[in-house]
C-alpha positions in Angstrom: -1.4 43.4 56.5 -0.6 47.1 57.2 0.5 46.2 60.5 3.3 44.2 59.5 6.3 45.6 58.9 8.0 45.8 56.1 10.7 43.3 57.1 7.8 40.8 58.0 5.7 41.3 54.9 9.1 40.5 53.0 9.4 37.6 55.2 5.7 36.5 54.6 6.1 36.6 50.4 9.3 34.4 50.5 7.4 31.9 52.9 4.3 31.9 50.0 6.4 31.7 47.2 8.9 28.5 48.6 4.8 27.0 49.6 3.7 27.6 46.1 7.2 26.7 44.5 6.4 23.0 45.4 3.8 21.7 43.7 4.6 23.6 40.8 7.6 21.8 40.8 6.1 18.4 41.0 3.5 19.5 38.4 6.1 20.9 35.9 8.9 18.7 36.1 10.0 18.3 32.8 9.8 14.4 31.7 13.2 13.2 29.7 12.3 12.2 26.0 14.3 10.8 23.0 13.1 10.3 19.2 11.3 7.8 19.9 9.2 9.0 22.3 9.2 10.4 26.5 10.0 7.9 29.6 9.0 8.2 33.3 11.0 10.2 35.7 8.4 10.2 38.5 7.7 13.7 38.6 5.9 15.9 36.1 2.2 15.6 36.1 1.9 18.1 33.5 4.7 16.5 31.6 3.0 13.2 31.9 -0.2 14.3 30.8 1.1 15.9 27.8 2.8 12.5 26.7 0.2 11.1 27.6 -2.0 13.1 25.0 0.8 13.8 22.5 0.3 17.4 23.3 4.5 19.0 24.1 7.5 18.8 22.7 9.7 18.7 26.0 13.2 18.8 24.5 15.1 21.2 22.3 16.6 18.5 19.9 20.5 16.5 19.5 21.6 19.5 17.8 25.6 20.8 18.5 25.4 23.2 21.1 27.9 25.0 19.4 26.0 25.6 15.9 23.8 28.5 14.7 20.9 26.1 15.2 21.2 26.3 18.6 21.3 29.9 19.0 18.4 29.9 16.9 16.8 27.5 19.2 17.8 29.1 22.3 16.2 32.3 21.1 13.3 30.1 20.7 12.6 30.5 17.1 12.3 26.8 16.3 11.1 26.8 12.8 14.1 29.0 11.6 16.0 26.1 13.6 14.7 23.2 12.0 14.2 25.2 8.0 18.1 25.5 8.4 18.6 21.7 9.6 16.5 20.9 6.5 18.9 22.9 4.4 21.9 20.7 6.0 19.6 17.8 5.3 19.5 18.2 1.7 23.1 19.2 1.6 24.1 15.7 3.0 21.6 13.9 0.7 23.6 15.8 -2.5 26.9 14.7 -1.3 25.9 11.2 0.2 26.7 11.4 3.6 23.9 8.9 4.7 24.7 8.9 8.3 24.5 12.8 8.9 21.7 12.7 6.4 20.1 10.3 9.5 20.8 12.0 12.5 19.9 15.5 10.9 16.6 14.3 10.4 16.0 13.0 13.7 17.3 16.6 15.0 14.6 18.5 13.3 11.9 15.9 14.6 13.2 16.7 18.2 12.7 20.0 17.1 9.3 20.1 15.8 7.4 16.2 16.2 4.0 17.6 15.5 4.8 19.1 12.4 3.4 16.6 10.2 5.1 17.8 7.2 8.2 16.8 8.2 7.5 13.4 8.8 5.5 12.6 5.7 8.7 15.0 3.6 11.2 13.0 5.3 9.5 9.4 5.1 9.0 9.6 0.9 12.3 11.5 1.2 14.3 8.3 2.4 11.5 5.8 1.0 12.0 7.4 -2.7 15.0 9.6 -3.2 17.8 7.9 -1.3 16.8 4.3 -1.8 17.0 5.5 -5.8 21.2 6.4 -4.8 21.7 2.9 -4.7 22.7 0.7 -7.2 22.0 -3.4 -5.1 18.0 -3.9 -4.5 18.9 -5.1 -1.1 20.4 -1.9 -0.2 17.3 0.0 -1.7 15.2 -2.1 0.2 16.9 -1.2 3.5 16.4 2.9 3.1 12.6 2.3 2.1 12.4 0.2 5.3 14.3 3.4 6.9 11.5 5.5 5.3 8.8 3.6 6.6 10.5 3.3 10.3 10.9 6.7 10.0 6.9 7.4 9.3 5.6 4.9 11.8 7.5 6.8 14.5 6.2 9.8 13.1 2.8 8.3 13.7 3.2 6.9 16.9 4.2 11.0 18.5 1.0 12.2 16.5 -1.8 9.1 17.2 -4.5 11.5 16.8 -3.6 12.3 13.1 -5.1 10.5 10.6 -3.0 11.4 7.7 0.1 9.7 9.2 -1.0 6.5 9.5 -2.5 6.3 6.2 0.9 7.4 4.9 2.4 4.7 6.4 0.1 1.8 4.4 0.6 4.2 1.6 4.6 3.8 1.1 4.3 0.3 2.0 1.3 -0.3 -1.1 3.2 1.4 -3.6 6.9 1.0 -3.1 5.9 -2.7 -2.3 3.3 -3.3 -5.1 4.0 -0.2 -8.2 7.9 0.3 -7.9 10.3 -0.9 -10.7 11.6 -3.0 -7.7 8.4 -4.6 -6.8 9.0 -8.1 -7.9 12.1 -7.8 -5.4 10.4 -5.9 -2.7 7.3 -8.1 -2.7 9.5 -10.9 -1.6 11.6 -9.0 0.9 9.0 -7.5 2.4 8.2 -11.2 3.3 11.8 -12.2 3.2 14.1 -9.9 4.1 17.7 -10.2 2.4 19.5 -9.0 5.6 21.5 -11.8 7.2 20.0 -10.7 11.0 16.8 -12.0 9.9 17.9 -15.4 9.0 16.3 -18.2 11.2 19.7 -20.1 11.8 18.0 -23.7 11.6 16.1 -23.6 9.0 18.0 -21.3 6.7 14.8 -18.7 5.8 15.3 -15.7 5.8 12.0 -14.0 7.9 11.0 -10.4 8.0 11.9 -7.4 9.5 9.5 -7.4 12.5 9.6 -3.5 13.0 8.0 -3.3 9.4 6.1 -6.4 9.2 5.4 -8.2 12.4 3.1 -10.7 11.0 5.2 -11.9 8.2 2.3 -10.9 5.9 2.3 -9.9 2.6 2.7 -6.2 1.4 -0.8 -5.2 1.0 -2.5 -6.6 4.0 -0.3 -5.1 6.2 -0.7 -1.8 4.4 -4.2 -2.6 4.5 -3.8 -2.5 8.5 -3.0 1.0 8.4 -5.2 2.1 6.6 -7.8 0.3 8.8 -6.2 2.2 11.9 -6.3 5.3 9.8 -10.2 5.1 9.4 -10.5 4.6 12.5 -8.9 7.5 13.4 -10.8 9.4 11.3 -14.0 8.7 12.5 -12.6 9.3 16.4 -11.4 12.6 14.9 -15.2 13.9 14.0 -13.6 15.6 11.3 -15.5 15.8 7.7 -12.3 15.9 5.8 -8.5 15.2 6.4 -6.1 17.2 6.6 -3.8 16.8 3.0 -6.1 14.2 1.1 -9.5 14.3 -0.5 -11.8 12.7 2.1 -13.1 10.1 -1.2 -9.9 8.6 -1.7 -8.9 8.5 2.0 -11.7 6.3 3.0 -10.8 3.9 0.3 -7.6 2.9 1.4 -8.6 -0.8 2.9 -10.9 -1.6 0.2 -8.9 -1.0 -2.5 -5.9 -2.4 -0.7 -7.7 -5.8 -1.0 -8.4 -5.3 -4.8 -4.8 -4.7 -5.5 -3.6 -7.7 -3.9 -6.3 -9.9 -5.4 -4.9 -8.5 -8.6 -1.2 -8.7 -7.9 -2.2 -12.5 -7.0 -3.7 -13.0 -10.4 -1.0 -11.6 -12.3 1.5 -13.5 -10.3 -0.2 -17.4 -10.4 -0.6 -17.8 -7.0 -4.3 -18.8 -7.2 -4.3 -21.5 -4.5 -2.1 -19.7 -1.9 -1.4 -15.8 -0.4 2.3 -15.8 -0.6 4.4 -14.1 -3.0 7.6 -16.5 -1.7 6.6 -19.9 -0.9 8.9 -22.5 0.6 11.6 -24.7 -0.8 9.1 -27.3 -3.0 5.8 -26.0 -2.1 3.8 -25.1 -5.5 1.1 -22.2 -4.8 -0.5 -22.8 -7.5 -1.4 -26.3 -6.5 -4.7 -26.9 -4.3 -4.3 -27.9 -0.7 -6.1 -30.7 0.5 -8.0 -27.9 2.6 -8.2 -26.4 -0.8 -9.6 -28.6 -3.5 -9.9 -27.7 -7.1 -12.3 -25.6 -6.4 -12.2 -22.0 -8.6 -14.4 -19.8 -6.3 -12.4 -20.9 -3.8 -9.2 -20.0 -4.2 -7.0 -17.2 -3.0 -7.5 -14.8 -5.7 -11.5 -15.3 -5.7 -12.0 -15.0 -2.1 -9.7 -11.6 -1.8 -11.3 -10.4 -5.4 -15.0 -10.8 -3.2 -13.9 -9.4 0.1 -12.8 -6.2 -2.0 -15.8 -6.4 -3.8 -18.0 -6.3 -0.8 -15.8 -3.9 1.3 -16.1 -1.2 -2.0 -19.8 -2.0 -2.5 -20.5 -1.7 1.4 -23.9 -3.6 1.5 -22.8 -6.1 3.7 -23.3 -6.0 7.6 -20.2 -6.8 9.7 -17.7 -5.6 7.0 -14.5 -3.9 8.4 -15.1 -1.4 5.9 -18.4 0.5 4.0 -16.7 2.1 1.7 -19.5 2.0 -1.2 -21.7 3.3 1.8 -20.0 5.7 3.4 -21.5 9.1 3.9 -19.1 11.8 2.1 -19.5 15.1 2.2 -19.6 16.8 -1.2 -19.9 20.2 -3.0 -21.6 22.8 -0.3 -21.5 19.5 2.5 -24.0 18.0 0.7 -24.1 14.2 1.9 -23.8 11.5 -0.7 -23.0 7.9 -0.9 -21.1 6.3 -3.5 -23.3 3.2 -4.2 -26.4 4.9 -4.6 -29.5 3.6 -5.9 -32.2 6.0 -7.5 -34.3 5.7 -4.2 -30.8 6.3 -2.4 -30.4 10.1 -4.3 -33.4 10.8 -3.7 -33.4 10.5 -0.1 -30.0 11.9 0.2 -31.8 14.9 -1.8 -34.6 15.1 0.6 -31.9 15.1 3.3 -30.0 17.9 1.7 -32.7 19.7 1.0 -31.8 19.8 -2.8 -33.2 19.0 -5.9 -32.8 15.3 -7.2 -31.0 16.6 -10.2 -28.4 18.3 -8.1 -27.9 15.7 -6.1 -27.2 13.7 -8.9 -24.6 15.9 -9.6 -22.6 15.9 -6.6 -23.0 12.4 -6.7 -21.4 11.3 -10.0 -18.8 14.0 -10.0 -17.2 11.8 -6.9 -18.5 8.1 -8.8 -16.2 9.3 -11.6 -13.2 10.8 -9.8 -12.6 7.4 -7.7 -13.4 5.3 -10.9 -16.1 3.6 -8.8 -17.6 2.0 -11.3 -14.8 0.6 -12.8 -13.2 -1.0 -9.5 -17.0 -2.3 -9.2 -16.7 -4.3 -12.5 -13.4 -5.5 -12.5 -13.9 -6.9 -8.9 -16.9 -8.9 -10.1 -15.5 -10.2 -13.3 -12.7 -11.3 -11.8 -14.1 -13.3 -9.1 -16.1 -15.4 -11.8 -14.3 -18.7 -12.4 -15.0 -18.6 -15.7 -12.4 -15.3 -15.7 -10.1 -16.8 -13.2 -10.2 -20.0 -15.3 -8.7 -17.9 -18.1 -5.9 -16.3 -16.4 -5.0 -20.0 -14.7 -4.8 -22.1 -17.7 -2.6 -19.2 -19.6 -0.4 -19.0 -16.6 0.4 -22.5 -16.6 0.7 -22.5 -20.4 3.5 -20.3 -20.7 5.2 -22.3 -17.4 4.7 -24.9 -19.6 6.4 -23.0 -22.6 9.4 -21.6 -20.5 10.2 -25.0 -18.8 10.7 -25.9 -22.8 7.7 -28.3 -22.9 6.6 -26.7 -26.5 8.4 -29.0 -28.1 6.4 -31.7 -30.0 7.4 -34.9 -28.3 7.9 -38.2 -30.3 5.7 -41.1 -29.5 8.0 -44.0 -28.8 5.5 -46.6 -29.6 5.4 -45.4 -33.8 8.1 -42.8 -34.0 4.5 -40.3 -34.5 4.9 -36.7 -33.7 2.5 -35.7 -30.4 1.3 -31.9 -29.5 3.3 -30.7 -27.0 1.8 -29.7 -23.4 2.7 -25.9 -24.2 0.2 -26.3 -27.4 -2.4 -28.2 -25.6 -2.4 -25.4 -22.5 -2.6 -22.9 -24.8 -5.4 -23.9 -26.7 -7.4 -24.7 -23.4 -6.2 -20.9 -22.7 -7.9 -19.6 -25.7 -10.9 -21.4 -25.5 -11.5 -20.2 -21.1 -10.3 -16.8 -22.7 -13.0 -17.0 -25.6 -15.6 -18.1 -23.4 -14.9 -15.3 -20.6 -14.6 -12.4 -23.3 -17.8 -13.8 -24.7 -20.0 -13.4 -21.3 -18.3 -9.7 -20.4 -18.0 -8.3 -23.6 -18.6 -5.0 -22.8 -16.2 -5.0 -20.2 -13.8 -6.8 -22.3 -13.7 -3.7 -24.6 -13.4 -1.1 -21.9 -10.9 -3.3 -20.1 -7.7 -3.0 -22.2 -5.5 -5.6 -19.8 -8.2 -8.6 -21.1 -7.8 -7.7 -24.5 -3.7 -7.8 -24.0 -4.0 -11.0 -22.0 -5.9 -12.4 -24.7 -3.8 -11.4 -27.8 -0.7 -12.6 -25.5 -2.3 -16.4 -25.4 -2.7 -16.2 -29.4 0.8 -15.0 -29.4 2.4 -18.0 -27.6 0.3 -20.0 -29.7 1.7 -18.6 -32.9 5.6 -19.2 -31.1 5.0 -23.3 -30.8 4.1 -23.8 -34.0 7.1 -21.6 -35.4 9.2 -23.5 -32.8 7.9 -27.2 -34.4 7.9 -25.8 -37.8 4.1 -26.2 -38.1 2.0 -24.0 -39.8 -0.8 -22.3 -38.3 -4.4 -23.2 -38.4 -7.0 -21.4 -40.6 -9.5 -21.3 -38.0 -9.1 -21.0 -33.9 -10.8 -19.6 -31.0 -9.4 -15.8 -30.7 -9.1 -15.5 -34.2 -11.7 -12.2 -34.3 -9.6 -10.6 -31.5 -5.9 -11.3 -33.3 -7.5 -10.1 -36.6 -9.6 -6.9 -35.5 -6.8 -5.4 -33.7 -4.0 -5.2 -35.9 -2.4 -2.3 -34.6 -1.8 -3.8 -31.5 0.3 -6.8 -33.1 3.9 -5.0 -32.6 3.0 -4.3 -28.8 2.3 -7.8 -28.4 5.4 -9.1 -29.9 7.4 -6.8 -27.5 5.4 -8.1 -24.5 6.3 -11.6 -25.6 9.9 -11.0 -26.1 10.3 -9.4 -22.7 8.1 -12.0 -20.8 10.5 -15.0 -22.6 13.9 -13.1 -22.1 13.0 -12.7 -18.4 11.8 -16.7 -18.5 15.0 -17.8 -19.9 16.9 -16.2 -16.8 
């Protein structure tokens, strides 16, 4: 080398440096990438391989080039960036500018699409706050659909992270299921109101496939996310996740079953899973691939899948939940359906005491309300209890279809009992016999003992609608009478439940 000139060595280091300048070319070749993700250019190994593991953020963002944001970004400081496109965020949402609000939230994801913050702020953001700005359901419904569009994206540029794909069956459970909108959103989660999902032959509306693919009802689709999200979390190796308490994490599929056995139950659809059934078909009529058969209807099949997915025992169950190893105070292992041999061996296993692993173990059985979900699952897939809730159900159909009125016998002029009257007393005597066999749970339960009160209460209205008096003695009787103070709170619930009947 120290025979070369200095002209030649010159020469030599631009020849190495075009050689070299090649394949770091080909391996750095940025790959072109929108919100939704990057697309092939040919080139870019390195770029390929971090799309392929969700591991750059390759663009700088639709910001104006003109703004401070892009100075900011240009400088490279792209938190400061995206905290001040947040601020222009929110100052869009004050004055309603819905479109900028849009776009500047898909800037500050081009800025930062890892952050998972800003995906899960942004998704309850649109979801909750600016569906609320609207005044039509339909148009509330169409910004929690942009919420939930906006977190499954979110989820698809971070696949390894847990959290964001339980989000995702977490807005569609609750804004579906718990809103003030549910009884709407149920259906057009199934049905959607906009006009572009109307099947053009037969007139039925279907739904939005980018939400719900399937056409399936709210909580078994959010119950698919949270299955992915398990998954997830046992690929990740991780003991806990990242935002939420491992306990209530794991639950999510389990207890999405049990809320949709119960939002089947309260609705009447005992012989059928949707909430929006066609033009002339009852749900609540048996199939002739479903016969009159109480443990095997809808609601009692769903109310013993949850049952077994929360107690766990079962092989080949897509979830354990009951059995699931959690870790709890100092990573001491526990299980939540424990027997006294279970705690015991878990103590061995710790290398604890029995008493505190007893401890550790109840202070999560009474967080989750394990035992309470374990109860109310069983009771309600008894057809004594889903006898109940059927025969009241079709006794105050009966009663707002105005079938409470005593009909005439045409034969002798004689006054009959109306249907309303029969149904109801067949609802009080299912209702007496079920609150007989789970007393106890009848007493921690306070829904049963509303339910129950309710049935005596339509009762009392079809005699006061024939002008009959009431009898001395009927089944009930101990519940209407011991429980006094709850006989104005019934009277309200009956006045609501018969306004909204009459419309």
């Amino acid at each position: 080398m120290n025979r070369l000139t200095s002209r030649q060595r010159k020469l030599l280091y631009a020849v190495g440096i075009i050689v070299l300048l090649g394949p770091i070319v080909y391996l750095g070749f940025p790959v072109q990438q929108s919100v939704h993700g990057a697309t092939s250019t040919g080139l870019g190994k390195l770029g390929h391989l971090r799309q392929d593991y969700d591991l750059g953020e390759a663009t700088l963002g639709e910001v104006d080039p003109s703004s401070s944001v892009m100075n900011l970004v240009l400088l490279g400081l792209r938190g400061p960036a995206a905290s001040l496109l947040h601020l222009k965020a929110i100052e869009y949402q004050e004055h309603k500018q819905w479109a900028k609000l849009r776009t500047t939230v898909d800037s500050i994801i081009l800025l930062q699409p890892h952050y998972v913050q800003i995906w899960k702020f942004q998704g309850w953001n649109l979801a909750y706050n600016v569906s609320r700005e609207w005044d039509q359901v339909d148009d509330r419904f169409y910004w929690v659909k942009e919420g939930i569009k906006f977190l499954k994206v979110g989820t698809s540029r971070n696949e390894t992270v847990p959290i964001m794909e339980h989000n995702v069956g977490e807005v569609i459970e609750k804004k579906m299921g718990t809103s003030d909108e549910k009884k709407f959103f149920r259906e057009f989660f199934v049905h959607d109101p906009d006009e572009k999902f109307k099947d053009p032959k037969s007139g039925i509306h279907g739904a939005d496939p980018k939400i719900n693919p399937g056409s399936k009802d709210s909580y078994l689709v959010a119950r698919e996310h949270y299955l992915v999200a398990n998954v997830k979390d046992d690929n990740d190796g991780l003991v806990e996740v990242d935002g939420m308490t491992h306990v209530f994490f794991r639950q999510g599929p389990a207890k999405a079953m049990l809320n949709y056995a119960e939002a089947l139950t309260k609705e009447g659809t005992f012989f059928g899973d949707g909430v929006s059934p066609e033009p002339g078909n009852d749900v609540n009529k048996p199939t002739a691939a479903e016969p009159q058969n109480l443990q095997s209807t809808a609601t009692a099949r769903h109310w013993q899948q949850g049952f077994d997915e929360w107690m766990g025992e079962k092989p080949g169950l897509e979830t354990n939940y009951g059995k699931y190893v959690f870790l709890g105070r100092d990573n001491h292992g526990y299980m939540l359906n424990s027997s006294e041999k279970d705690l015991e061996n878990m103590a061995q296993e710790n290398g604890i005491d029995l008493r505190e692993q007893r401890d550790v173990w109840s202070r999560s059985v009474d967080m989750v309300n394990y035992r309470f979900w374990r109860d109310y699952a069983q009771m309600e897939s008894d057809p004594i209890v889903i006898e109940a809730h059927k025969s009241f159900f079709d006794a105050k159909r009966a009663y707002a279809e105005g079938r409470g009125y005593d009909p005439t016998d045409p034969t002798d002029g004689s006054l009959q009992i109306s249907e309303a009257q029969k149904m109801l007393e067949v609802s009080m005597r299912d209702w007496q016999q079920a609150l007989t066999k789970y007393e106890r749970f009848y007493a921690d339960n306070t829904s049963y003992l509303e339910e129950a009160m309710l049935v005596v209460r339509y009762w009392q209205a079809v005699h006061l609608l024939n002008g009959k008096p009431v009898a001395t003695d009927y089944p009930l009787k101990n519940v209407w009478e011991n429980n006094g103070d709850q006989h104005l709170a019934i009277d309200h619930l009956f006045l609501m439940e018969t306004r909204s009947q009459r419309k």
